[in-house]
Each structure stands twice: as C-alpha cells, then as structure tokens.
C-alpha positions in Angstrom: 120.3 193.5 68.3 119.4 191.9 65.0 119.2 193.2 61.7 116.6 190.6 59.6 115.1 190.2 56.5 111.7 188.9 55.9 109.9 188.3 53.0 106.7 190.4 52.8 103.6 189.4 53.1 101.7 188.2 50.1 98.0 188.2 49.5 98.2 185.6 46.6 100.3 183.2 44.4 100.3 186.1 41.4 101.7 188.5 42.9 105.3 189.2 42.0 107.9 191.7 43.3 109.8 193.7 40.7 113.3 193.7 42.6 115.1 193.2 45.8 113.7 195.8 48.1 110.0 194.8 46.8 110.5 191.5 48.1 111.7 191.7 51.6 111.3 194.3 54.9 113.6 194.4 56.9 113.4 194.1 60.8 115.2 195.1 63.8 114.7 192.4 66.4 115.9 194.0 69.8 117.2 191.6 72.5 117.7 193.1 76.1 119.4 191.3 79.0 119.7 190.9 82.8 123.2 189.5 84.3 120.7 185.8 85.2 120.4 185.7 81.2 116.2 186.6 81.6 115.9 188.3 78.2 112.7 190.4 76.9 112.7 191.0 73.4 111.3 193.9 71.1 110.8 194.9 67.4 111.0 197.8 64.8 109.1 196.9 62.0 110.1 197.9 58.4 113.3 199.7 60.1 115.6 201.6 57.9 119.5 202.4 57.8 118.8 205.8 60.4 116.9 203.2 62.6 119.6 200.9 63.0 122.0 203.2 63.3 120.3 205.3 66.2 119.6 202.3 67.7 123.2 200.9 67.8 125.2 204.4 68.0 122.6 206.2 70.9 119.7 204.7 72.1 121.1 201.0 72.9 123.9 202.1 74.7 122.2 204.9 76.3 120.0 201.9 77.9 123.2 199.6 79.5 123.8 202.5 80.9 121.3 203.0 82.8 119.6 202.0 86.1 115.8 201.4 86.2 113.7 199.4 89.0 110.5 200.0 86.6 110.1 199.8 82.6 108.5 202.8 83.4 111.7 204.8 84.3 113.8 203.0 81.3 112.6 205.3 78.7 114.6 207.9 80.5 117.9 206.6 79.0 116.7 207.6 75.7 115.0 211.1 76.3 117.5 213.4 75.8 118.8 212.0 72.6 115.7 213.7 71.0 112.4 211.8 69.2 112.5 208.2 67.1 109.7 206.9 68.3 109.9 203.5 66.3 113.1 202.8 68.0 111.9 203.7 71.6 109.5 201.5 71.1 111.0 198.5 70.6 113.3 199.1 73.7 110.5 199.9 75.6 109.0 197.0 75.1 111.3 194.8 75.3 112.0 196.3 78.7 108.4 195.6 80.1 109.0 191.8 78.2 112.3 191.2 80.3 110.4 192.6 83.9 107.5 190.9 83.6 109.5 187.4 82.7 111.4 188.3 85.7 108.2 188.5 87.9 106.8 185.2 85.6 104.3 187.5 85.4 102.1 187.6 81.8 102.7 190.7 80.0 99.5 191.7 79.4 98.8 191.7 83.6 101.9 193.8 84.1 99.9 196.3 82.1 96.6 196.0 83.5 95.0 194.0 81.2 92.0 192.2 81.8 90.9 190.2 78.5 91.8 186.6 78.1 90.9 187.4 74.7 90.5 190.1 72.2 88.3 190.2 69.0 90.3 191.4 65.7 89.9 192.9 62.6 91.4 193.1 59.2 92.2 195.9 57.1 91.5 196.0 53.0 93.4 198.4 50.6 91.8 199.6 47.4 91.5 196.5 44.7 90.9 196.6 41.6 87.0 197.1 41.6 84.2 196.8 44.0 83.6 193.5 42.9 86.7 192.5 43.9 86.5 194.3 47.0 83.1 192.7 48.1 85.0 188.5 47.1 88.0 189.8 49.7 85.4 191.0 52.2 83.7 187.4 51.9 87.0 185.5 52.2 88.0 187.8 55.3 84.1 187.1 56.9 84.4 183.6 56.0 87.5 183.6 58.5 85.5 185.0 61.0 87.1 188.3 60.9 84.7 190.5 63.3 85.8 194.0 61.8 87.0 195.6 58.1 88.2 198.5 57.8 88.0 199.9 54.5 91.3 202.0 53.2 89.3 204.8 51.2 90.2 208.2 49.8 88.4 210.7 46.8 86.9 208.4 43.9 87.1 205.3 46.2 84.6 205.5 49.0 80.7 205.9 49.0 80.6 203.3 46.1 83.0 200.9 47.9 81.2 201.0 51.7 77.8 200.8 49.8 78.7 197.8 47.9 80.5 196.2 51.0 77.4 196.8 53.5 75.0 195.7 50.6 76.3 192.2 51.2 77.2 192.3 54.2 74.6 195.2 55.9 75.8 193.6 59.7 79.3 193.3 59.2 81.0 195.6 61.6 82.8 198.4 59.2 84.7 201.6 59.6 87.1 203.5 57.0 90.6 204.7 56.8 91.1 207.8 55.1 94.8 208.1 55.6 94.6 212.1 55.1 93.8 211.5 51.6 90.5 214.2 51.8 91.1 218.2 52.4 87.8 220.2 53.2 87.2 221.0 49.1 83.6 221.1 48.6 83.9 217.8 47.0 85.2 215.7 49.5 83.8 217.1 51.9 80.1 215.9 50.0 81.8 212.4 50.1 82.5 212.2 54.2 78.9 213.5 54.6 77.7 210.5 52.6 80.0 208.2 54.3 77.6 209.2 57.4 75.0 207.4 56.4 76.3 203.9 56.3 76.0 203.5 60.2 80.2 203.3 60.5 82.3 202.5 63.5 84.6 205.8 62.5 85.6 207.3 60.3 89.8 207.6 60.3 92.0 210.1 59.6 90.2 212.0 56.7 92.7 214.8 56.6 96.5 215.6 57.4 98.0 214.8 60.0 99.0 218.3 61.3 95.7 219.0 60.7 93.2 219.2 64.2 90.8 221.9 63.3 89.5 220.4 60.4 89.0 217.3 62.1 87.2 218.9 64.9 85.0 221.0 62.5 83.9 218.1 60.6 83.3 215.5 63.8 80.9 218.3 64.4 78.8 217.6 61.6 78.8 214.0 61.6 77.2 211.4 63.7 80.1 208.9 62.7 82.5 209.6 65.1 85.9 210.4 63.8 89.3 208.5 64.6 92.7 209.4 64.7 96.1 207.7 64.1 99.1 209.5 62.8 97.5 212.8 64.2 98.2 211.4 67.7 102.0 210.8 67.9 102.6 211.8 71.1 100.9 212.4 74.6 100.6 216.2 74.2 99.2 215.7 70.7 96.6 213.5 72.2 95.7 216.2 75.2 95.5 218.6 72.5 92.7 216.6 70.2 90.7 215.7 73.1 90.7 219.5 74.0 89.7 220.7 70.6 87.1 217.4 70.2 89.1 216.0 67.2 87.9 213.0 67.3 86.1 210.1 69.3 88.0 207.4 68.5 91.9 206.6 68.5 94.1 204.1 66.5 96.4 203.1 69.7 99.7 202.3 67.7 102.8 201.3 70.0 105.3 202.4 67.1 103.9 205.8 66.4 103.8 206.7 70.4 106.9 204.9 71.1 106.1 202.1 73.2 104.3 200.2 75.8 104.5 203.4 78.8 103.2 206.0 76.4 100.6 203.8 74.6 99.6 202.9 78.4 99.3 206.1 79.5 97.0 207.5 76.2 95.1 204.4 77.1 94.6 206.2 80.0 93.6 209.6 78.9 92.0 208.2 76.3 89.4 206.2 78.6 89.3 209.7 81.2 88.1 211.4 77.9 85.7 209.1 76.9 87.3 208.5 73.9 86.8 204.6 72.5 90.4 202.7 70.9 91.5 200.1 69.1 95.2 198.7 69.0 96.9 199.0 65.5 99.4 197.4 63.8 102.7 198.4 61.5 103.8 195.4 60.0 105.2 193.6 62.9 106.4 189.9 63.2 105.1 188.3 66.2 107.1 189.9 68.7 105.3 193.3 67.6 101.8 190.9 67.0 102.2 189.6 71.2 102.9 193.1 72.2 99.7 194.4 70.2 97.7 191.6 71.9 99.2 192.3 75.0 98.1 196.1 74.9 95.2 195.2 73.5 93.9 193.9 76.6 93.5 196.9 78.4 89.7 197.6 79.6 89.3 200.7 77.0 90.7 198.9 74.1 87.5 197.3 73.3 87.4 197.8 69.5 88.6 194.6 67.1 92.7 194.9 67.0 94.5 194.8 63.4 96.0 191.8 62.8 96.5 190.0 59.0 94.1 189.2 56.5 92.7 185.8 56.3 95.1 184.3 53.0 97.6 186.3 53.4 101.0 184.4 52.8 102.7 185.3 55.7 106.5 185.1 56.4 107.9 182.6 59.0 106.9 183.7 62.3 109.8 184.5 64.8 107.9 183.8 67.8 106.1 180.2 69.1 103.3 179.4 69.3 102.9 181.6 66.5 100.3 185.2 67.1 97.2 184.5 65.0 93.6 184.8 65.1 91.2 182.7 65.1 87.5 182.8 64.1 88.4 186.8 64.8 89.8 186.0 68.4 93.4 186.2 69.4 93.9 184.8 72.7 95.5 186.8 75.0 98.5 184.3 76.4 97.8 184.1 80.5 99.9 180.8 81.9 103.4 182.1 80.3 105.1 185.0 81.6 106.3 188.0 79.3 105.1 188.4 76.0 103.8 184.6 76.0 105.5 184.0 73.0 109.3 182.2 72.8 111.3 183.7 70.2 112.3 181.0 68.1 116.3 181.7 67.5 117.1 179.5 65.2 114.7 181.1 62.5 116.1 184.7 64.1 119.5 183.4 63.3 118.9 182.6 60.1 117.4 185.8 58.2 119.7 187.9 60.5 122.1 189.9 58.3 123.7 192.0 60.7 123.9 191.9 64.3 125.3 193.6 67.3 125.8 192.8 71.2 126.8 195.3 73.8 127.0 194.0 77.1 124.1 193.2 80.0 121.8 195.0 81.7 122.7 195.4 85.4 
C-alpha cells in the first residue's frame, strides 16, 4: 500500500495554487498479492488520513486473512467492519485485477464486457461567462469529445445550455446539478426550461437523501433524470427504481464500492430499464483502466467521464497511459488484467508513505 502525492490537474498555464494542499491530491495506490508474485493493483482517489488509516489498521488486514476462490466473495473480508466505500473499492478492484491476470484473462471480459471500445465524454464546471463556456466547449469538440456535461445550479443554467446548444445545436449534452436546486418555485421554473433543450439527463438536481422530489419532478419532464450520489449502495438503487427516481444512473465504482457492486447495479440497472454511464472521481490510471473496464458492460452505453481535452494532467502511474482519443478509449483486449502495467518507478517516486503486510494465500 502506497501513500502518493500527485499534482492536480491543471486546465491552463495561469492557474496557480495558493498553498500546499491546493497543489497536490493525494492517492492511495493499493497493491495485492498471490504467493507466485501475480499482483492486481487498485486506487482511492483524493484519500484522506481516515482512508489510510482504515485501510492499513482494518480493511487490509482483514483481506490476508481471508480465503476467496472468486473476487466476488473477497468483499466479505471487509463487511463487518462497517461502510467506507472508497476504500472497498480499491480492494475490490484490485482483487478482480490480480484474478483475472491470473486467468491472463482481460479485465473487462472477466466482467462481461463486450466493447472493444467505449465513446467518452468530458465534464465543464462553471467559468467565468458563457462566452467562456461556449471557447471550452469548442476546445473540448475540437478533441472529438462526443458528450459535455454541463455542471449547472440556480443563476447558471438555462442561459449556459442555450448558449452551448446555439453553437453547437448537435452536440450530445446533458447537465449536472450536483443537488444545488430544492423544489422553490424558482428553481423549479429553471429545470422545466432545462426540458426544452432536447438533454441526455438531467443529474442530480436535488439532495442526495432526497428520492421523492426526484421522482415527482421526472414526472413532469420529458428529460429523463439521473442520479449519482443518490445511489450509493444496492438498496438505494432498488429503492429509486421503485419510486421511478430517475432514468438514468451515474455508475461510479468509488461511491458503490467497487467492481462487484457496480456490476451488479449494472445489472439491476439494465433489468429496470434504466440507461448508465461510468463516472469518474479523480482517479490516476489505475482508477481510469478500471472505469474503462466497467465501462464495457452492454448497458453502459452512455459516453464515460474521462479528462478534458488541455487539461495538464499529472504523470500517469500506469503504461500505456488511459486516454481518449477522438472521444474513444479503447478498451485494452490482448493484455490480461486491467491492461495497463503500473509503472513503479514513477509509484516509487511520489510515494510518501508506504506499508506491506504479507501475501495473499
């Protein structure tokens, strides 16, 4: 286990952090182990003090202990020491990495993927005007980004999409409330204008906790709603699909804490009729393959997050590095695992804390 510190992503050559913490996330790059020496590797993005500690006090230890045939049953070394989702995660993938590298078998297959490529998309945060908006949506099209999704909230919404699908009226678009609306008269006028711009979804309008509005208002609009940190569990995605929350999910491996859940609401998800797309949190490319890798999956058809075109990205940890292309990540088919090496020399060098317990029998 690897404690590392990368420096964030920049968008351009202006931008300047005002201390430390500004300048660098850090990452917890998690290493499991068979007695041959096969390794499969996992991430927590943007982990913090609790994370690392859980991970080296409960949840790693928990693991060496433990027999599993399947990555399937690994997650139930970790169950009874209670929810922390981000750090399941990354042992759960790294767990289906090391079996399917095993089997020399391609990650995404072990799933039941069955893209050799997936389409992406970018997401856009609120600039500084719609002009400036609409020059970042031409730099990201001009990179042959296939999807933008628009972060939006009260005083920054109807004007933005308008100007954005002015320009660009085929562009595929959807928005990203990030439960910045309640159901005031007000806002509410703003997501019923929103419907008229011929959206993907609409995401996340309000709270989290919040179903019912979510399933009063995807009955008044023909946008279909999505959801993402509403969903953070299984259960939690039974119970929107019962109360017709929403449509459309934001299939994060983090917030459902890892590959066997996010599998699984695949699953339900597709049994529902519900249509997904596979997020991202920030991840190096260990957490990009794993995203590409899940994204593969016969009801993740929507465009997958993955960074902006001009983005200043940190060194990659993995090789070949996880990019898109022309809006197409190739899903990696001839190399087993993830499909990625993890490149330890660069590991080695940001790593500012480490730990090793012993291998996996």
């Amino acid at each position: 286990m690897s404690l590392v510190r990368l420096p964030l992503a920049r968008s351009g050559p202006r931008r300047r952090a005002s201390g430390e913490h500004d300048r660098f996330a850090r990452h917890v790059l998690i290493r499991v182990r068979d007695e041959s020496g096969t390794s499969g590797w996992g991430e927590i993005p943007g982990a913090d003090d609790s994370d690392w500690d859980a991970l080296v006090a409960d949840f790693a230890p928990a693991l060496v202990g433990h027999c599993w045939q399947r990555p399937t049953e690994a997650s139930e070394a970790w169950r009874p020491l209670g929810p922390r989702p981000a750090v399941a995660a990354a042992l759960d993938t790294a767990c289906w990495d090391l079996w399917s590298r095993q089997r020399d078998t391609p990650l995404a297959h072990a799933l039941g993927g069955v893209r050799t490529a997936v389409t992406t998309g970018v997401t856009l945060g609120r600039q500084s005007s719609v002009e400036a908006l609409v020059r970042e949506v031409n730099r990201q099209v001009g990179a042959g980004c296939k999807r933008v999704r628009l972060e939006v909230g009260p005083g920054w919404d109807v004007e933005a999409v308008r100007a954005v699908q002015a320009t660009y009226p085929f562009l595929v678009l959807q928005v990203d409330g990030g439960g910045r609306y309640t159901e005031s008269p007000e806002d509410l006028a703003a997501l019923h204008a929103l419907d008229d711009y011929g959206l993907l979804a609409i995401e996340q309008p309000f709270a989290a906790s919040d179903l019912s509005a979510h399933a009063r208002l995807a009955r008044d609009l023909r946008t279909p709603l999505a959801l993402d940190d509403s969903v953070d569990s299984l259960e939690r995605l039974d119970e929107a699909i019962r109360m017709e929350a929403a449509k459309v999910l934001n299939l994060r491996i983090g917030r459902l804490g890892g590959l066997t859940p996010a599998r699984r609401a695949h699953d339900r998800a597709v049994d529902a009729g519900w249509r997904m797309w596979c997020g991202s949190e920030g991840e190096s490319g260990v957490g990009r393959a794993a995203i590409v890798a899940l994204a593969s999956l016969p009801g993740a058809a929507l465009p997958c997050e993955m960074p902006r075109a001009g983005e200043r990205l940190p060194r990659d940890l993995v090789v070949p590095p996880v990019r898109s292309h022309d809006g197409i990540a190739a899903v990696p088919l001839t190399q087993s695992g993830l499909g990625h090496e993890v490149d330890e020399r660069a590991v080695n060098a940001l790593t500012v804390r480490s730990v090793s317990l012993g291998a996996l029998g």
